[in-house]
C-alpha positions as CSV (number, residue, x, y, z in Angstrom):
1,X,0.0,0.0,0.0
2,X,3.0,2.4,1.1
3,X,4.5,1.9,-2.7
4,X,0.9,2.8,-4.1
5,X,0.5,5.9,-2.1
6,X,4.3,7.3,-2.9
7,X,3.3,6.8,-6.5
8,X,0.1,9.0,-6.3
9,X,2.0,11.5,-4.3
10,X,4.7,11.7,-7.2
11,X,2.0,11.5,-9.7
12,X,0.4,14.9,-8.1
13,X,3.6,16.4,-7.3
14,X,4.7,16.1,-10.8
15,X,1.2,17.4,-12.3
16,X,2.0,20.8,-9.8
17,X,5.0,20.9,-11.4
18,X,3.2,21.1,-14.8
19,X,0.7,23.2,-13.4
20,X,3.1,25.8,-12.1
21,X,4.9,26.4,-15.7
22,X,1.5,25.9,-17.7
23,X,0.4,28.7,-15.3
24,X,3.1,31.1,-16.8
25,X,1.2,30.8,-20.5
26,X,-1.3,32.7,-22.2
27,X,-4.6,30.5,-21.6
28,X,-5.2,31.2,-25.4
29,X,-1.8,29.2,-25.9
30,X,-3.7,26.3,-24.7
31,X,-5.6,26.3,-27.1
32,X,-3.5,25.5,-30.0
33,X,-4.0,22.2,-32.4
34,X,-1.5,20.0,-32.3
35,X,-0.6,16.2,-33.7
36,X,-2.6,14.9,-30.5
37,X,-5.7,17.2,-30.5
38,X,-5.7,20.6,-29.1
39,X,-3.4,21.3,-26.3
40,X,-6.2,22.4,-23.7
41,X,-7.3,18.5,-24.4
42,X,-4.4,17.3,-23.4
43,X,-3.7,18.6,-20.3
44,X,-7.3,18.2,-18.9
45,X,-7.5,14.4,-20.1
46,X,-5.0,14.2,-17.2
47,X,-7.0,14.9,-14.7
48,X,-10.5,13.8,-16.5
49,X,-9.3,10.0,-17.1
50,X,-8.6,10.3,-12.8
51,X,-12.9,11.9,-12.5
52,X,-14.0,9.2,-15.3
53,X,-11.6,6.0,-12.9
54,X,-12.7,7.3,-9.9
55,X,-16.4,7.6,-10.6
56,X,-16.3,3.8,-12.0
57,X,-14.3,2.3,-9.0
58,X,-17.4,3.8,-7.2
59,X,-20.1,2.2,-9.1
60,X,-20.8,4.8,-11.6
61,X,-20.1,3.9,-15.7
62,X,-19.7,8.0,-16.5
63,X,-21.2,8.9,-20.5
64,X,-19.1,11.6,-20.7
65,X,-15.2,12.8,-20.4
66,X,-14.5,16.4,-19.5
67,X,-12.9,18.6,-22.0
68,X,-10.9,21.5,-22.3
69,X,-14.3,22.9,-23.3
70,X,-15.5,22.3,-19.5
71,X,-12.9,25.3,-18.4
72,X,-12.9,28.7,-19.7
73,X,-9.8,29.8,-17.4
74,X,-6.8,28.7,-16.6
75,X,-7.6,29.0,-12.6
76,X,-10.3,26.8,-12.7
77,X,-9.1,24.2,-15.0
78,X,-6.1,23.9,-12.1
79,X,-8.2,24.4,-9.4
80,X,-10.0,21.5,-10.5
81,X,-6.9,19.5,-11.4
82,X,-5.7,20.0,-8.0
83,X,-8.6,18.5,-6.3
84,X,-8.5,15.5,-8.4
85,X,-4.5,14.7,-7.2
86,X,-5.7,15.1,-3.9
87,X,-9.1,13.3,-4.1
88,X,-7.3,10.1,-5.1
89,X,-4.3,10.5,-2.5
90,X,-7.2,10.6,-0.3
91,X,-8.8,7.7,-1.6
92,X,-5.8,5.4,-2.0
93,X,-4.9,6.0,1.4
94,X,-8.0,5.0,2.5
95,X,-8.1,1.7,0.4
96,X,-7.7,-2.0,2.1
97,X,-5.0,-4.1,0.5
98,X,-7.7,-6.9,0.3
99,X,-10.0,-4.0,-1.8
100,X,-7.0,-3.6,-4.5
101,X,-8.2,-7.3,-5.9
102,X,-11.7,-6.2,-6.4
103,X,-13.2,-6.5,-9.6
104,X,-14.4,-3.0,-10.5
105,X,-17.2,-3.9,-13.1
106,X,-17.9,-0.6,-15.2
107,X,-19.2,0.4,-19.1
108,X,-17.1,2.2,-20.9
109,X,-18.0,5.3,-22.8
110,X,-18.5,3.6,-26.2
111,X,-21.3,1.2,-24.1
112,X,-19.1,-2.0,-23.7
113,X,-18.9,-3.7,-20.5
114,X,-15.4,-4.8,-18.5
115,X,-14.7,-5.8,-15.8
116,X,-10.7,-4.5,-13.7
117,X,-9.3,-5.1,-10.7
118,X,-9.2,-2.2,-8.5
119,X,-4.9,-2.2,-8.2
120,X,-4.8,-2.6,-12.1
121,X,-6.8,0.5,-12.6
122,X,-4.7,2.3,-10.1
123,X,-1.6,1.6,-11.2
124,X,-2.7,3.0,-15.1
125,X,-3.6,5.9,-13.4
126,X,0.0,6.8,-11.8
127,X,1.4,5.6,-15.1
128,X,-0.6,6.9,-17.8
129,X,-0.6,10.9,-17.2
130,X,3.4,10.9,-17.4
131,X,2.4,9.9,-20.9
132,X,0.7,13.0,-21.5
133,X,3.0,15.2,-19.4
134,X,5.6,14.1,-22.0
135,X,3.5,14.8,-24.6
136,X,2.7,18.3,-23.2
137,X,6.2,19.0,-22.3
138,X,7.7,18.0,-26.1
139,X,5.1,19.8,-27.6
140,X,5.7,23.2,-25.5
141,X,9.6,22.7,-25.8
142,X,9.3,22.2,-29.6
143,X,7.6,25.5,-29.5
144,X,9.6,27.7,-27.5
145,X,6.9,28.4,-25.5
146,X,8.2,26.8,-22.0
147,X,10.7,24.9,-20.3
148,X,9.6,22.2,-17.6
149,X,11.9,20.8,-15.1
150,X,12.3,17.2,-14.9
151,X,9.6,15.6,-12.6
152,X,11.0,12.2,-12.8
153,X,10.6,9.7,-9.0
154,X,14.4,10.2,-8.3
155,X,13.6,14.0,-8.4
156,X,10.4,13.6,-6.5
157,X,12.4,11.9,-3.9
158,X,14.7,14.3,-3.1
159,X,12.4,16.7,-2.4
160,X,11.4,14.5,0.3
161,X,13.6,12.2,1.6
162,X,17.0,13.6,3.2
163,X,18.6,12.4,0.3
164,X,21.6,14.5,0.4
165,X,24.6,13.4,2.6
166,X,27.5,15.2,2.1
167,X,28.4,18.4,-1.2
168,X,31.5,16.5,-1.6
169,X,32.6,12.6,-2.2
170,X,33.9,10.5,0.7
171,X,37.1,9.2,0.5
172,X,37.8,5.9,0.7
């Protein structure tokens, strides 16, 4: 359970990171097409595939995905990002290991019917946004429109474990 957790509080450290240099750009930026759909798409499907997950580990089959249509400012596009990162911190930290094998049975949004386990959705949802957050990254590099720093686990971690021992090497 420990591991899980550490991975959703990377996973929402690294979208802050995001968040604080996407914050720094025109919201009109954001709008811009690009190979993946427009770039306001992008960056919500984050957060939206994390609504759309959590609402079918509850019971729910959701019809709908939000949009970069759903937001009309960059504040509450964020805002609303935030409280996803911390609604699923929240809810993995209040998950039972033996509640990680459940079958979550859900439909998807083109009507057919799986069925998950709980830990197998979970785990796509640390893994899949730093798909995106590449993708976002890349695109706004290619650009020149902003520089993002690396938000990597090993960085992650050094921010919060006393990584750092010593500003020189020991000698042997």
């Amino acid at each position: 359970m420990d591991t899980l957790i550490d991975l959703f509080e990377w996973n929402a450290w690294a979208n802050a990171k995001h968040r604080d240099v996407l914050s720094e750009i025109d919201f009109e930026i954001l709008q811009q097409d690009t190979p993946y759909g427009r770039l306001i798409d992008r960056i919500v499907h984050i957060f939206a595939s994390f609504k759309m997950w959590h609402q079918r580990m509850e019971g729910e089959s959701p019809d709908s995905v939000l949009t970069g249509d759903d937001f009309s400012s960059w504040k509450d596009l964020s805002h609303t990002w935030e409280a996803y990162d911390q609604l699923l911190i929240k809810y993995v930290q209040n998950l039972s290991p033996a509640q990680l094998d459940e079958e979550i049975t859900y439909q998807s949004l083109n009507s057919k019917w799986y069925r998950r386990k709980r830990r197998h959705i979970l785990i796509h949802l640390t893994a899949h946004p730093n798909y995106h957050r590449g993708q976002i990254t890349a695109l706004l590099k290619e650009r020149a429109v902003a520089q993002f720093p690396s938000v990597d686990p090993v960085f992650y971690h050094l921010t919060t474990d006393d990584a750092l021992i010593s500003d020189t090497p020991f000698n042997e």
